[in-house]
ZAMARGU-4260 file (C-alpha; in steps of 0.2 Angstrom, whole numbers, plus 5000, padded with zeros to 4 digits):
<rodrens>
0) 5039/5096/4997 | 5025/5084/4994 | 5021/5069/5006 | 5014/5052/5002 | 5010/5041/5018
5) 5004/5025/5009 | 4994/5012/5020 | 4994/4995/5018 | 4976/4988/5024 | 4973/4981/5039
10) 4969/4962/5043 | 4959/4954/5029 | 4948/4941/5029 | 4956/4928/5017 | 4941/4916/5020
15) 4936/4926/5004 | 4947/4923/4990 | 4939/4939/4977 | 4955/4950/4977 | 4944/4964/4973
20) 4930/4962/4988 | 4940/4951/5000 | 4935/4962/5017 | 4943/4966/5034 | 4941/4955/5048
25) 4934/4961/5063 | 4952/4965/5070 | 4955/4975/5052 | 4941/4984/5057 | 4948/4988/5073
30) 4966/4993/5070 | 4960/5008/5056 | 4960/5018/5074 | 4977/5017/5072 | 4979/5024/5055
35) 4966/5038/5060 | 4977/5041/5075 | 4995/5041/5068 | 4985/5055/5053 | 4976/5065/5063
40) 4989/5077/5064 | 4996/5078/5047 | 4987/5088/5036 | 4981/5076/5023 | 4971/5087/5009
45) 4970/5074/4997 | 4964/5053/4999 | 4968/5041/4987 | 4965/5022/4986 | 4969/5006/4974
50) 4950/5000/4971 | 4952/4984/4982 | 4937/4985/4998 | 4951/4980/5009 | 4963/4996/5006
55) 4947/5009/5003 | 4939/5000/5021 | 4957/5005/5032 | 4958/5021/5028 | 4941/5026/5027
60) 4938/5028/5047 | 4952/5043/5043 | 4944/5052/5026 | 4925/5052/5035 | 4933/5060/5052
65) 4941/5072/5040 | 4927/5073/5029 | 4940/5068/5014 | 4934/5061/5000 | 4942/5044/4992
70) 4947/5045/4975 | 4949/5026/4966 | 4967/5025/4957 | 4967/5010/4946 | 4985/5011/4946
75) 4988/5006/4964 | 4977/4990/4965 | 4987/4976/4970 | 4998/4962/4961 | 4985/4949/4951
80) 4991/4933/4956 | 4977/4923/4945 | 4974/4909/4955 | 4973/4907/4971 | 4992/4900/4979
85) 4993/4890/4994 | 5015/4890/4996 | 5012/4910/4996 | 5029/4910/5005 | 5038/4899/4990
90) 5028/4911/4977 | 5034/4927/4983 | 5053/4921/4983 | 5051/4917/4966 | 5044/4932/4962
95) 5057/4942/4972 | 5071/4931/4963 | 5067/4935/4947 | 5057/4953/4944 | 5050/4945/4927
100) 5039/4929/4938 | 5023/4927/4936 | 5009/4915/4932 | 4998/4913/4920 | 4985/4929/4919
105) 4997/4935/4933 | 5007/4950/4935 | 5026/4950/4938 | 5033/4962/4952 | 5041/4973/4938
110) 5022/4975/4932 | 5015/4980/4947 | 5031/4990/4950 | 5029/5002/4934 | 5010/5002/4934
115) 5013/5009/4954 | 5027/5022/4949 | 5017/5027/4934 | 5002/5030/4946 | 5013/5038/4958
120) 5021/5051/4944 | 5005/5057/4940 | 5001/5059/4957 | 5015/5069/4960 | 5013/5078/4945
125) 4995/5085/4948 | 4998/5087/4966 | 5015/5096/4972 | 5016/5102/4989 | 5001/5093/4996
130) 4999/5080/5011 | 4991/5065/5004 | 4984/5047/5009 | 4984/5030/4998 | 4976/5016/5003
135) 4986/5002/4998 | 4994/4984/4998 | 5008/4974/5005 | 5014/4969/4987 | 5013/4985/4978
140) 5019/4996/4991 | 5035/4985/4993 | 5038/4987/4975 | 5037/5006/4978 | 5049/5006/4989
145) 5061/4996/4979 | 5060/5008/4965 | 5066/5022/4976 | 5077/5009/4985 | 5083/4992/4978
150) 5091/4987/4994 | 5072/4982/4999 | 5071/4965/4994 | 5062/4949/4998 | 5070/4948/5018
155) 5062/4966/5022 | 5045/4958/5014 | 5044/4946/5022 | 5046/4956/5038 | 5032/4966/5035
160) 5020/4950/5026 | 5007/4951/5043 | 5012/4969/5047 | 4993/4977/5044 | 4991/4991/5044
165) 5005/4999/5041 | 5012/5018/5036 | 5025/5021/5024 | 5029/5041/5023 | 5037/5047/5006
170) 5044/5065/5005 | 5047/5071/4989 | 5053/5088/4981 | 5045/5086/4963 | 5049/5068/4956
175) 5064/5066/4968 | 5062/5055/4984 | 5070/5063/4998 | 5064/5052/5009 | 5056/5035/5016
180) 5052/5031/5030 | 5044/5016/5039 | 5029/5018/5052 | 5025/5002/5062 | 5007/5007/5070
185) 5008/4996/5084 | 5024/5000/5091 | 5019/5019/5089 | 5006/5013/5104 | 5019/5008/5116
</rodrens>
């Protein structure tokens, strides 16, 4: 069996509108104790992150306990909007309606879908049997778990939209999913 936990980042600072360099806010910051916390005990072998300073920054207080290094997977960045959108709420149901919706420059979910699953396969396929970290995005990681389940649709998106950070766990026996399941950080406090 290999297990995936992917990690949506913690709280970012959308002061900055650069996809690629947008940070975490001080809370962000804060809250990647939880993620270290929830891990600690898992055996994770292996780290991985889309390139975005956001997802690397949540799950680096982890991979430096662990002494783990972070390997950059292009493939898991998240969607490219190209502009910046001010009704996000009205954006994303469009794009949730209709897989094939994007702007102009700007990926459609079934993009970022495949280009995720294409990342994920060769993860898989390099790394059987091992524990392993990605640091990821709200976006991307819900088209993941479309792909494996397409009950997951724009109502469970929108539940998770301010959930940051947060742990999705995938079990898998080769290419098969056997399993998803959803880790809400903050209630694994109380």
């Amino acid at each position: 069996m290999t297990t995936v936990y992917f990690v949506r980042h913690a709280e970012p600072d959308y002061s900055n509108h650069d996809d690629n360099l947008r940070p975490l806010t001080t809370k962000g910051i804060d809250d990647r104790i939880l993620v270290s916390k929830y891990l600690q005990d898992k055996n994770i072998t292996l780290a991985l992150s889309s390139p975005y300073k956001r997802a690397v920054d949540t799950i680096k207080d982890f991979t430096d306990k662990n002494n783990l290094q972070i390997q950059i997977i292009d493939g898991f960045r998240e969607r490219e909007i190209s502009v910046w959108v001010e009704d996000f709420n009205q954006f994303c149901e469009s794009q949730w309606q209709d897989f094939n919706f994007k702007l102009t420059n700007g990926e459609c979910l079934k993009e970022v879908q495949d280009r995720n699953i294409v990342a994920l396969t060769e993860v898989l396929n390099q790394h059987n049997g091992k524990s392993i970290i990605v640091g990821s995005h709200g976006t991307a990681l819900s088209t993941i778990i479309n792909y494996y389940d397409n009950s997951f649709g724009v109502e469970n998106f929108k539940e998770i939209v301010k959930l940051m950070p947060w742990i999705v766990k995938f079990t898998f026996e080769g290419q098969t999913c056997k399993e998803i399941e959803k880790i809400d950080l903050f209630k694994q406090q109380t």
